[in-house]
N, C-alpha and C positions, 0 to 999 in steps of 0.2 A: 504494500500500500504506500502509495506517496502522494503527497501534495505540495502545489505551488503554494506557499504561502506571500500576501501583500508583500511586495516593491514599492514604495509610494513614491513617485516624484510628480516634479510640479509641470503643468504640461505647457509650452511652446508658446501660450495665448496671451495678448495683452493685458484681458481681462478674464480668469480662467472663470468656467463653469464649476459653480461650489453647491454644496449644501449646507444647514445651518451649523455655525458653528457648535462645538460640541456633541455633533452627529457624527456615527461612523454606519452607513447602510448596503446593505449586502441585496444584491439583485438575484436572483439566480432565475437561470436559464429553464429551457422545459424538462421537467424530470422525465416524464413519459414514462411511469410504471417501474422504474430504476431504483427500486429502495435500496439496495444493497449501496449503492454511491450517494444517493440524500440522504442514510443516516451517517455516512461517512461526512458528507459538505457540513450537516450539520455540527458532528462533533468536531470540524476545521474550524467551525464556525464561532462555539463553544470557547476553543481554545485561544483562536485571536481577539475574540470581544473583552478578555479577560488583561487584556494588556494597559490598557489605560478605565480611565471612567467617563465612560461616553455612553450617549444615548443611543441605543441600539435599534436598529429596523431595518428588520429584512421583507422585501416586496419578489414574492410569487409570483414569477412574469407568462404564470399560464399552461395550459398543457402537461398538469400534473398527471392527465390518466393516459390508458392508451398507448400499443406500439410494445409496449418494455413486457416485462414478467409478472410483474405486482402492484398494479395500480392498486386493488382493493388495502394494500400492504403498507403504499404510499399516503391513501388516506387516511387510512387510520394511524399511521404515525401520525400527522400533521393535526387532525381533527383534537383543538383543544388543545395541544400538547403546550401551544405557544403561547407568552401572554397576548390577550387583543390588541393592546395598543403600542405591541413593541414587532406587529405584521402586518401586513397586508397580503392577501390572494388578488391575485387578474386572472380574472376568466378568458381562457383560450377559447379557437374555435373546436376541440376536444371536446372538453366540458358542455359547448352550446349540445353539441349535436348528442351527446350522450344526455342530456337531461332529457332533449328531445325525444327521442327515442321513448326512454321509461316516462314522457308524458302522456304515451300513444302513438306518435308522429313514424307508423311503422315504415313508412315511404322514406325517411330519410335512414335507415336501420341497416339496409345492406351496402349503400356507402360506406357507412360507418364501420360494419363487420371488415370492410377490405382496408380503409386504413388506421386499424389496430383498436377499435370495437372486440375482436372478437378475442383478444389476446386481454382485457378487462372483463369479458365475460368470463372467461376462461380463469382469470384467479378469486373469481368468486365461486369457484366448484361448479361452475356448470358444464357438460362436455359439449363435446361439437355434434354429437348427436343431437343433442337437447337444444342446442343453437339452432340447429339447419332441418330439425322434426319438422316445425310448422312458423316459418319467418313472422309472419302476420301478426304472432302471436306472441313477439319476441316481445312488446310489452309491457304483457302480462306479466312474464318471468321472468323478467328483472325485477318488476316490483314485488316478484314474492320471494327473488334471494338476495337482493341487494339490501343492505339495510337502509331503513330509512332516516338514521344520523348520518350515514354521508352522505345520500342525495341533499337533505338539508344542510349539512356543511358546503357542498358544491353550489346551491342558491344564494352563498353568504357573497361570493365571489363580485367584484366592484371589473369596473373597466379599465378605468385609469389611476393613477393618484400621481399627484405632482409633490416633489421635494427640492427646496430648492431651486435650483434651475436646470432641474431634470424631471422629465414627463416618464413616467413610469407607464407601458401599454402590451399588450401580447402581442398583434404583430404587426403595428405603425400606426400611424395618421396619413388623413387625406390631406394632400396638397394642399394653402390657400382656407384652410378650412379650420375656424378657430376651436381651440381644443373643447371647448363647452356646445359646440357645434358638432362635432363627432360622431357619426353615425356607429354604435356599436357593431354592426356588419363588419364595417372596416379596422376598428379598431382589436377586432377577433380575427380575420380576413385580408387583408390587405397585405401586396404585396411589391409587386413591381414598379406600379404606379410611387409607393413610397423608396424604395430601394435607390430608383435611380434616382430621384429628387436632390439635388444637393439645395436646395432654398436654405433659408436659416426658419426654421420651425417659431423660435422664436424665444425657446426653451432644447438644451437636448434631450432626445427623444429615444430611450433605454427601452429595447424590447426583445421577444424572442422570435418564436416563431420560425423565423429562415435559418438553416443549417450553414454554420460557418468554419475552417477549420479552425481557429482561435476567435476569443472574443474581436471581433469584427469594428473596430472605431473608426470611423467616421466625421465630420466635420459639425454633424449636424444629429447624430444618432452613433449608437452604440448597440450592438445588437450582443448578444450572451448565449444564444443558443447553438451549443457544438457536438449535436447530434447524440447522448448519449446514449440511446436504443440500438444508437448505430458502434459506437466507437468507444464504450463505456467510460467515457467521458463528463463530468459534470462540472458545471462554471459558475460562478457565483464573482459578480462585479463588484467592488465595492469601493464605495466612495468614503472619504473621510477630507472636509474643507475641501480644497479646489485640489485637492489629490485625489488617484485612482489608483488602481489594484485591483488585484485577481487570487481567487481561492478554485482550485482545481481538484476534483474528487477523484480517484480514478477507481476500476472492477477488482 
């Protein structure tokens, strides 16, 4: 097991993008079902926050279920464990379409089984028989094996939150389009359209979402997300005053 732990230095900019003083805030990327490296991020997490005395807040940038081994594994660590006002959850578009789903929404059910739906059914003990018996009906059977403290921890999930002069999002902002204006489609959604933008947002704009091979910065955004379902990788940003850093979990 190893990890990166913070590098801090001061970045290149006249006037650098900061957080409030006496904040140290930890981003991390999409876990995607990876417990085995979010309990690892968290205990880097643990260990670093303990170095000074700072106010601590780590922002969930989305896509905790789905893809990986243990999404049921990942919520339930998470659910409660944290205190409230030293977290934030952002609802991926992961989350949207699995709530979806166990609302009824069976039409949107076998997208979701092909990209990593069924690998979150699947660590709730249900088999692929019992997945692919009768689709229609998928449902039903989630709502009678999933519990219903995570679906309601999953509703707790916000879109944005700003710190500082950084916009915390799962996977960007629209162009031109002010952050209290935001369409949550896009802010769960969005891709390209954000990616190439170089505008100045207005705020930097910390998200996951797009697969990068290292934390991915930008002039204008900061992306965190470095595929860990894929590369058993997990990234956690963190910002402390107008300094940056990185905390790297690995399998």
């Amino acid at each position: 097991m190893r990890f990166s732990f913070p590098s801090f230095r001061r970045q290149p900019v006249t006037t650098p993008p900061s957080v409030p003083e006496g904040w140290r805030v930890y981003a991390v990327g999409d876990v995607h079902g990876c417990k085995l490296q979010l309990d690892r991020l968290l205990d880097a997490i643990e260990t670093d926050r303990t170095r000074d005395d700072l106010a601590v807040h780590i922002v969930f940038l989305g896509d905790l279920v789905d893809r990986g081994p243990d999404s049921a594994g990942v919520i339930e660590r998470l659910r409660g464990t944290l205190p409230a006002n030293s977290v934030t959850f952002l609802a991926g578009n992961h989350e949207e379409v699995m709530l979806d789903c166990y609302d009824g929404n069976a039409e949107r059910c076998g997208a979701w089984l092909q990209y990593g739906g069924l690998q979150t059914l699947e660590s709730y003990g249900l088999t692929r028989t019992e997945i692919f018996a009768q689709p229609e009906l998928l449902p039903e059977l989630m709502q009678a094996r999933i519990p219903p403290e995570h679906i309601n921890f999953l509703r707790t999930f916000e879109d944005q939150v700003q710190i500082g002069d950084y916009l915390f999002v799962h996977a960007g902002v629209r162009p031109g389009v002010s952050f209290e204006q935001q369409a949550p489609k896009d802010l769960r959604w969005i891709r390209e359209e954000f990616l190439s933008d170089t505008s100045d947002h207005g705020s930097i704009v910390v998200h996951g979402h797009t697969i990068s091979e290292e934390i991915d910065v930008k002039s204008n955004r900061i992306g965190v997300d470095i595929g860990c379902y894929i590369n058993g990788k997990l990234a956690a940003l963190v910002l402390e005053g107008a300094e940056r850093g990185r905390l790297i979990a690995r399998a």
